[in-house]
Every structure is written in structure tokens, then in C-alpha cells.
C-alpha positions as CSV (number, residue, x, y, z in Angstrom):
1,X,0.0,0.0,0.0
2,X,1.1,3.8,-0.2
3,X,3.2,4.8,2.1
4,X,1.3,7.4,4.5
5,X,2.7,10.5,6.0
6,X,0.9,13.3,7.6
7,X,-1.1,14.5,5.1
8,X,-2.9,12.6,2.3
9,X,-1.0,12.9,-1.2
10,X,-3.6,15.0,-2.5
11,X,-2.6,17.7,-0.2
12,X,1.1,17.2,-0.5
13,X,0.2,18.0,-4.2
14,X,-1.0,21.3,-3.7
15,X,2.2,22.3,-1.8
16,X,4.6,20.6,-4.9
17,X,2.5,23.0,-7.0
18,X,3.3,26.3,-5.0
19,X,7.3,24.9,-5.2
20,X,7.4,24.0,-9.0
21,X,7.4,26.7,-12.2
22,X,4.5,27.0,-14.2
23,X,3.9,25.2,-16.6
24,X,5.2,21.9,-15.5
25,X,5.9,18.0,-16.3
26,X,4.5,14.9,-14.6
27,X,7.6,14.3,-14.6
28,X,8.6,17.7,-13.0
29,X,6.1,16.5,-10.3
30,X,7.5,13.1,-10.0
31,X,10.9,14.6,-9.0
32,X,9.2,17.0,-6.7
33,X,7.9,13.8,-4.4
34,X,10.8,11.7,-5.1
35,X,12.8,14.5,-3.4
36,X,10.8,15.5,-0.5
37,X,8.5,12.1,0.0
38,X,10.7,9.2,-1.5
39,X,8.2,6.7,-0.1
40,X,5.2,8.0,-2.5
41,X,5.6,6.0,-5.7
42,X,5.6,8.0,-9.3
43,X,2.6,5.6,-10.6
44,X,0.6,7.2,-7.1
45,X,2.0,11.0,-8.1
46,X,0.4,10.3,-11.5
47,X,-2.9,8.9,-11.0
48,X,-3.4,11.8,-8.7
49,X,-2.1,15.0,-10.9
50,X,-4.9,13.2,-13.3
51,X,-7.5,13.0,-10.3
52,X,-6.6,16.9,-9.6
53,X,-7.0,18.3,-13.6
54,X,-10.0,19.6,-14.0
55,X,-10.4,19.0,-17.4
56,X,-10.1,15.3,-16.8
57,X,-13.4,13.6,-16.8
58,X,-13.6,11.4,-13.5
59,X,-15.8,8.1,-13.6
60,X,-17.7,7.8,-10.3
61,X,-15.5,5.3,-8.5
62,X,-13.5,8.8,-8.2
63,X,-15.9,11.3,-7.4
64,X,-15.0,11.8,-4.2
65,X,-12.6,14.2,-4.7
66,X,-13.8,17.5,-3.9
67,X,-13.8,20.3,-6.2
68,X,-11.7,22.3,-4.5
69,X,-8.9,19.4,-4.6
70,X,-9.0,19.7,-8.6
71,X,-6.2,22.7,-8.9
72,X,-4.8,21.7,-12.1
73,X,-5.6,21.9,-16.0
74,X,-4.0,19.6,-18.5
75,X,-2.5,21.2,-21.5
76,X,-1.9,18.3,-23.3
77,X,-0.6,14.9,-22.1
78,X,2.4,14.9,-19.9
79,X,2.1,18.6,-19.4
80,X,-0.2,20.4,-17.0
81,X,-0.4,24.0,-15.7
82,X,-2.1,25.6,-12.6
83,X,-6.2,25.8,-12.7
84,X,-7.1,29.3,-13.6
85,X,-10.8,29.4,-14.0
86,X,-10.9,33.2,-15.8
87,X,-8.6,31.8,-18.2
88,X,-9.8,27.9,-18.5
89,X,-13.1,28.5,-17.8
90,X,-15.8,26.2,-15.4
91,X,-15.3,22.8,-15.8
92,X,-18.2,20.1,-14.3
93,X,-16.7,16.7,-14.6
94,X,-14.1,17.6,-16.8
95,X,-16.5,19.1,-19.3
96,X,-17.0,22.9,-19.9
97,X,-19.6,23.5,-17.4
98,X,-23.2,23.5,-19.1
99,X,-22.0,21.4,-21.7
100,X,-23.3,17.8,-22.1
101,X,-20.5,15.1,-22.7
102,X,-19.3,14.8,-25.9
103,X,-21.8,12.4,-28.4
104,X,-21.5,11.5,-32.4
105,X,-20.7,13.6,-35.0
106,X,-23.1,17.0,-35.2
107,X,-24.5,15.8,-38.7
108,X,-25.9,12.7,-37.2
109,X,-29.0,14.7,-35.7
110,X,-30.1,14.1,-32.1
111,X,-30.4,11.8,-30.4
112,X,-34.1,10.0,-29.3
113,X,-35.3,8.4,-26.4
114,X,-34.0,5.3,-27.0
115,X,-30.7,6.9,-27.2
116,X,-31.0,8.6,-24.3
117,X,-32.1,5.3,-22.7
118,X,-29.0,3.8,-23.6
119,X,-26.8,6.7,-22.5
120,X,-27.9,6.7,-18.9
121,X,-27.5,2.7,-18.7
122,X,-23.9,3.4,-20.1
123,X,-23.3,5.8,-16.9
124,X,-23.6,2.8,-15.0
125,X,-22.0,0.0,-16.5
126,X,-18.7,0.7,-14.8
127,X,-20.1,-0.4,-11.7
128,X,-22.0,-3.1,-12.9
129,X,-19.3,-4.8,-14.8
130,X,-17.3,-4.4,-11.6
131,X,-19.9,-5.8,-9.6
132,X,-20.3,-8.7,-12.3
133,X,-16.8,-9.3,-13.1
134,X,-16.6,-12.8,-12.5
135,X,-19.8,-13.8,-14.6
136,X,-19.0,-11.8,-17.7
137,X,-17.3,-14.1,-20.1
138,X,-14.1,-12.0,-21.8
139,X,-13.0,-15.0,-23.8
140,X,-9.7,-14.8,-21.5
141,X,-9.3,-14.7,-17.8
142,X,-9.3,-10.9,-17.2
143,X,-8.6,-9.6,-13.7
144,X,-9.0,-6.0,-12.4
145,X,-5.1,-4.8,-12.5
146,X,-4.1,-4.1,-8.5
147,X,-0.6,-2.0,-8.9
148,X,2.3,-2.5,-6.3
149,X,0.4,0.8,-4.6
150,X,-2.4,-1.7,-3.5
151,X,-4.6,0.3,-5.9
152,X,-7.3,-1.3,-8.3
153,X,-7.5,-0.8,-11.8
154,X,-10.8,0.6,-12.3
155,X,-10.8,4.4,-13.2
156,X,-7.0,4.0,-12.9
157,X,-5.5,7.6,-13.1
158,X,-2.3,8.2,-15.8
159,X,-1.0,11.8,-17.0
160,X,-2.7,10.8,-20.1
161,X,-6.2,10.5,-19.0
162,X,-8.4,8.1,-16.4
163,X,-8.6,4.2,-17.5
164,X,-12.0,2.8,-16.8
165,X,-10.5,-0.6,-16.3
166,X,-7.0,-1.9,-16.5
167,X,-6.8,-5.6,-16.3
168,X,-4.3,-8.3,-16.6
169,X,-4.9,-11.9,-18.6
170,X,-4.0,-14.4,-16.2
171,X,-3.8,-17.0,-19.3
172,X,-0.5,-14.7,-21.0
173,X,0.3,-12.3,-18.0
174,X,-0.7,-9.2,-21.3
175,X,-1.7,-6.2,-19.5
176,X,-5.4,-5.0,-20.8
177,X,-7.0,-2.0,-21.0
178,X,-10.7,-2.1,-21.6
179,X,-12.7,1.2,-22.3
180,X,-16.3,2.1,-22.5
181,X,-17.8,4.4,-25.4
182,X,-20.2,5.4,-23.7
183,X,-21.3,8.0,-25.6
184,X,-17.9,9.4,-26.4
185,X,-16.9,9.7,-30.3
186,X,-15.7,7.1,-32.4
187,X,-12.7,8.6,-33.0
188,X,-12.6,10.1,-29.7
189,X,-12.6,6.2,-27.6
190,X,-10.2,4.5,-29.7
191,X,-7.5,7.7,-29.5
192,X,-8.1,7.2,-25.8
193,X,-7.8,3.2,-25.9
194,X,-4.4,3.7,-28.0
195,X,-2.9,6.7,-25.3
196,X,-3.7,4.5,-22.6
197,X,-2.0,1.4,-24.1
198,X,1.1,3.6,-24.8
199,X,1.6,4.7,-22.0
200,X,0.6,1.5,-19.9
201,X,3.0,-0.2,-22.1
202,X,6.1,2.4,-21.2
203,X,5.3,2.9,-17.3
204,X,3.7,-0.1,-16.3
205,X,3.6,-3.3,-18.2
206,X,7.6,-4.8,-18.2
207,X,7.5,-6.1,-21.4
208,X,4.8,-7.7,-21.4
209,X,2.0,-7.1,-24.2
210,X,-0.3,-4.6,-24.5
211,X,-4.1,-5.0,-25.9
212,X,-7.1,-2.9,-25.6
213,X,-11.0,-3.8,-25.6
214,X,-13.6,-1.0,-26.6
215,X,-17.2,-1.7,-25.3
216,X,-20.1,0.0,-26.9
217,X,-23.5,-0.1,-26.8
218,X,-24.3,-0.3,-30.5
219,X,-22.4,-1.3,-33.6
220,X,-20.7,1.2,-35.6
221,X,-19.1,1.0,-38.6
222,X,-16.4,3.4,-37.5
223,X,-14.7,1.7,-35.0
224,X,-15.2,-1.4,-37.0
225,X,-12.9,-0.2,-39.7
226,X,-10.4,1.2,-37.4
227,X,-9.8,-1.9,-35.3
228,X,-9.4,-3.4,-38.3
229,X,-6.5,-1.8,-38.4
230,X,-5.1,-2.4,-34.9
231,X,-4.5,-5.9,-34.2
232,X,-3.8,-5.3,-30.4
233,X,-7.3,-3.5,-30.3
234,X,-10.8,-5.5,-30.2
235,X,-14.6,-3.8,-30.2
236,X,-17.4,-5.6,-28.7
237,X,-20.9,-4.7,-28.3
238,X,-22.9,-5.8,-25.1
239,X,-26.6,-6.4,-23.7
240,X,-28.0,-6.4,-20.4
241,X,-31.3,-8.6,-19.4
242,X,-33.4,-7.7,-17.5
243,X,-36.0,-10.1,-16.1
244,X,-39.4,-10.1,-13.5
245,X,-39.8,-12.9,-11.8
246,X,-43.7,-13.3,-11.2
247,X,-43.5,-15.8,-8.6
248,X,-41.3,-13.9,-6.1
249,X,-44.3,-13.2,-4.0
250,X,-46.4,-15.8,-5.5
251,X,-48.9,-17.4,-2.5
């Protein structure tokens, strides 16, 4: 587990950021622990400079990080700069404040309620996966990645962006990530599937190989033809039953 001193790393990060220039690394932030709190590890430092960007959309296995705690906007990956809201604006979630999250392309109209059905199931389907796990068949023996912080892989925090699950294959030891669509952009999940796998394969996986596994809702032709393109990278689509049982309070 992380190694705990007086105050919790997310408040030891608001101190590195009064020490270091502006703008700065992950890296830079690394080296700013390693030199004043050697015990906190750089995968930690990272997940939580991701948990603290304000412009980094947070599944709700992390929402309990208060507003206030998220001091920090991502200019691009690797690089962040302090949270200035009359230059960055208000962000809700990561997302522009009044904005809704990101859907298809404009030219595909709106979207009906079928649509919006399906959205709000796909705000859920984190935790019911999770809850799930061992009774969705992957084709492979997938387990929830824990790291050698004692942390879990779901909504796993990088200075690239927020994994929704990282998993291991207990069959080949390949690291996995899987990512949800949910009603993100085709082109938008599988850049986010292929930043994830980069980085997962630099910082974390050893040598070991790297795949990824989009989940959507729906088929779409888009990511079909991409992942055609990827080896490493499978798309599947998924249902969820739902059943009444009529005999549950049967006399």
C-alpha cells in the first residue's frame, strides 16, 4: 500500500504546486515527491495529478474528490499547468460547465429516447461490470489490475487520462485496458484506448504485451474499420437482461 505521512498525497500535491514553475511536467512532479516524499511512488504522483486536472473527466469510482482538490488543467498529455478558472473557464466533470458530454458527430442529428435510454445505462455500466466481473465471459481470464500501490484498476489515473479498467490476462500475463464508449466519439474512444496502451506499455507493463477492448452499446461502422487496423485493439458490443420474476411473491 502507499506509504502514508501526515497528510494525504492530494494535499502534498497542492504544496509541490506552489514549489514548482509553471507550466510543468509529470515528470517535473515526480521529481518534486521523489525529493521531499521518497516513499510515495511515481505511478501514485500520476494517477493523482490526473484526479486533480479539472479537465479530466472522473468516472464515479472517483468522485469523491472534492472540487476544490481539482487545482490543475491539462494542456496536453504529460504537461499540466495551474487551474485558472478566468482563463480555462468552469469545468463540471471535466467538461465545460453547461455542456453535455461529448456524443456523435453534429451531422448525425439528435439523439431519441432510445438513445437517451441507452446513455444513462452506459453511466452505470462501470459499476455493474465491476460488480459482475466474475460472470461476464471476456473470452480470457481478465482480472482487475491491483498495482504495487495496493490500488485497483478501475478508473485507474495516468497523466494521459483516467482508464476505466486496467486488467491483466491471467492466461498470457498481457496487461489490458478495456474502455467504455459510452457516448464518447468514435474517434474520440479508440484515440483514448491507443494513449492508454502507450503509456501503460512504457510505465507499467515490463515487457509484457499490451491490448485494448472498446465496449459499446451499439455497432458502428467506424470503430469497425479502425480496429481493423489495430491488431492489439478489439470492439465488442454488449446487452444487459433484464427479467421479472412473477413468482417472487407468489402465495
Amino acid at each position: 500500500m502507499t506509504a502514508r505521512y501526515d497528510r494525504p498525497v492530494r494535499e502534498l500535491l497542492q504544496t509541490a504546486l506552489a514549489d514548482l514553475s509553471d507550466p510543468f511536467t509529470s515528470d517535473d512532479m515526480v521529481r518534486w515527491f521523489a525529493s521531499r516524499y521518497d516513499k510515495v511512488r511515481p505511478g501514485t504522483v500520476r494517477r493523482h495529478l490526473a484526479f486533480a486536472s479539472v479537465n479530466v473527466p472522473m468516472g464515479t469510482a472517483d468522485r469523491h474528490w472534492r472540487e476544490e482538490d481539482r487545482t490543475v488543467y491539462r494542456l496536453s498529455p504529460g504537461q499540466f499547468t495551474r487551474y485558472r478558472p478566468e482563463i480555462h473557464g468552469v469545468f463540471e466533470n471535466g467538461l465545460p460547465s453547461g455542456l453535455a458530454e461529448e456524443t456523435e458527430d453534429d451531422d448525425l442529428g439528435g439523439a431519441d429516447n432510445s438513445e437517451d435510454a441507452a446513455f444513462a445505462l452506459e453511466l452505470h455500466l462501470e459499476e455493474f461490470m465491476e460488480a459482475n466481473w466474475a460472470s461476464i465471459d471476456f473470452g480470457r481470464p481478465l482480472r482487475i489490475w491491483t498495482d504495487e500501490d495496493g490500488e485497483r484498476g478501475r478508473q485507474y489515473g495516468t497523466d494521459v487520462g483516467i482508464i476505466d479498467f486496467l486488467c491483466e490476462d491471467e492466461a498470457t500475463e498481457e496487461m489490458v485496458v478495456v474502455e467504455l464508449k459510452r457516448g464518447k466519439s468514435s474517434d474520440r474512444v479508440i484515440g483514448q484506448a491507443l494513449r492508454y496502451m502507450g503509456w501503460v506499455r512504457e510505465h507499467l507493463s515490463n515487457g509484457r504485451g499490451v491490448k485494448g477492448i472498446i465496449i459499446t452499446h451499439e455497432y458502428d461502422d467506424r470503430v469497425r474499420y479502425a480496429v481493423a487496423e489495430l491488431p492489439n485493439v478489439e470492439a465488442w458490443t454488449y446487452s444487459v437482461s433484464f427479467e421479472l420474476d412473477t413468482r417472487a411473491f407468489a402465495s
